[in-house]
N, C-alpha and C positions, 0 to 999 in steps of 0.2 A: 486217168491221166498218169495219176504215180507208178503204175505197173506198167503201162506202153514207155515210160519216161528209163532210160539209160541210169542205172545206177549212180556212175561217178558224174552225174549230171542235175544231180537230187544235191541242193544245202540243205547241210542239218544244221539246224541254230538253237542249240540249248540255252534254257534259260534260268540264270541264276539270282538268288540274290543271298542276304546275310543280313542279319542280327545288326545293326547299326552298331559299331565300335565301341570299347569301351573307353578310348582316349582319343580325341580326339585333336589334340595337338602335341606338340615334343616344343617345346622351345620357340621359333618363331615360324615355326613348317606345320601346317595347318589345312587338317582335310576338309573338305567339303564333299556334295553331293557324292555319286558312284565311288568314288574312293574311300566312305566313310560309312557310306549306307546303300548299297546297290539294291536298286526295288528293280521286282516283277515289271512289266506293263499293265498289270490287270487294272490299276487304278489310274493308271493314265496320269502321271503325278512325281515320272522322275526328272523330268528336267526343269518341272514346276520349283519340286523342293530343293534342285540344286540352285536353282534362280535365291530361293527366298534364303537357304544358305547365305549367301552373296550377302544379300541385305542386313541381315541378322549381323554378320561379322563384322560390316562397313559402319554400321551403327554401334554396335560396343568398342570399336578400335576407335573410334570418332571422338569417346570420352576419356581418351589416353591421354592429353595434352600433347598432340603431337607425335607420339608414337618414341618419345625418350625414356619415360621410366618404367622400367622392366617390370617392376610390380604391380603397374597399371594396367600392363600389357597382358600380362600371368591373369589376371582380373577379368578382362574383357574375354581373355578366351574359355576364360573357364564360364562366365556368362553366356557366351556363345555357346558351348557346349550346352551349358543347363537349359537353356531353350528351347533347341533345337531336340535335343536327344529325344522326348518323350511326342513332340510328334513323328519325326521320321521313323522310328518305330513303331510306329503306330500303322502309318501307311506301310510298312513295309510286311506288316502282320498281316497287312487285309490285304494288300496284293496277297501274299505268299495264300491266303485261306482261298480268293477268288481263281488261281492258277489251280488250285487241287478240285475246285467244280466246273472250271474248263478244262481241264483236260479227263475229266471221267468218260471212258469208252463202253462202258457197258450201256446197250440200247435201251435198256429198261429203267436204269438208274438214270440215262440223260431224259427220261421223257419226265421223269417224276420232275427233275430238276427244273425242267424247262417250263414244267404243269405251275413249281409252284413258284420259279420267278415272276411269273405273267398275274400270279393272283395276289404279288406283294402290289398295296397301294401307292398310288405315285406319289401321294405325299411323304413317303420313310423312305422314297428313291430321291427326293429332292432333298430333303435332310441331312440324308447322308451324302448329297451333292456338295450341299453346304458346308457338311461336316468336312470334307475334301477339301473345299478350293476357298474359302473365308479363312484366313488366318490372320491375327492379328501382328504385323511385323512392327 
């Protein structure tokens, strides 16, 4: 179909992502999800972790008294940063390693891959499901 298919008729949709930031707020402008940590799709988990972003920050801004003292403020977000940072990189590592064994073209290397996904047990696939999508917010 790609070769019968019209060149300028083909999207190309590259796919990127990046190292989750190292700062994570300036003052009261504060990033979240894709603007701070853009994942792959391989883990199925970006608009997941922009959600729990959301929570995480609505929760440490909640113990501001209100959102008047600056130094409460500087507090919460730097708590928000420190909880966030170490999973969102996390997921952002295992997308980026899952995108490097989906996209292997070579016929022989994807049989071996595919040989030994199929013989991983399903118990360290639900695991690592778990390890996914349980997080404590």
């Amino acid at each position: 179909m790609v070769e019968a298919s019209q060149e300028d008729a083909i999207l190309r949709t590259d796919i990127y992502d990046r190292v989750p930031g190292e700062r994570w707020f300036n003052g009261r402008v504060v990033l979240a999800g894709d603007a701070i940590h853009p994942c792959a799709p391989f883990v199925g988990q970006g608009a997941g972790i922009a959600i729990e972003d959301g929570v995480v920050l609505a929760k440490e801004l909640s113990l501001t008294n209100g959102l008047e003292d600056l130094g409460m403020i500087r507090q919460a977000l730097e708590a928000y940063q420190a909880r966030r940072a170490p999973r969102t990189r996390q997921l952002v590592m295992e997308g980026r390693k899952r995108g490097r064994l989906c996209s292997i073209e070579n016929g022989a290397l994807c049989a071996v891959r595919n040989t030994a996904m199929s013989l991983v047990p399903s118990r360290v696939w639900r695991r690592q499901l778990r390890q996914f999508l349980i997080y404590d917010i």
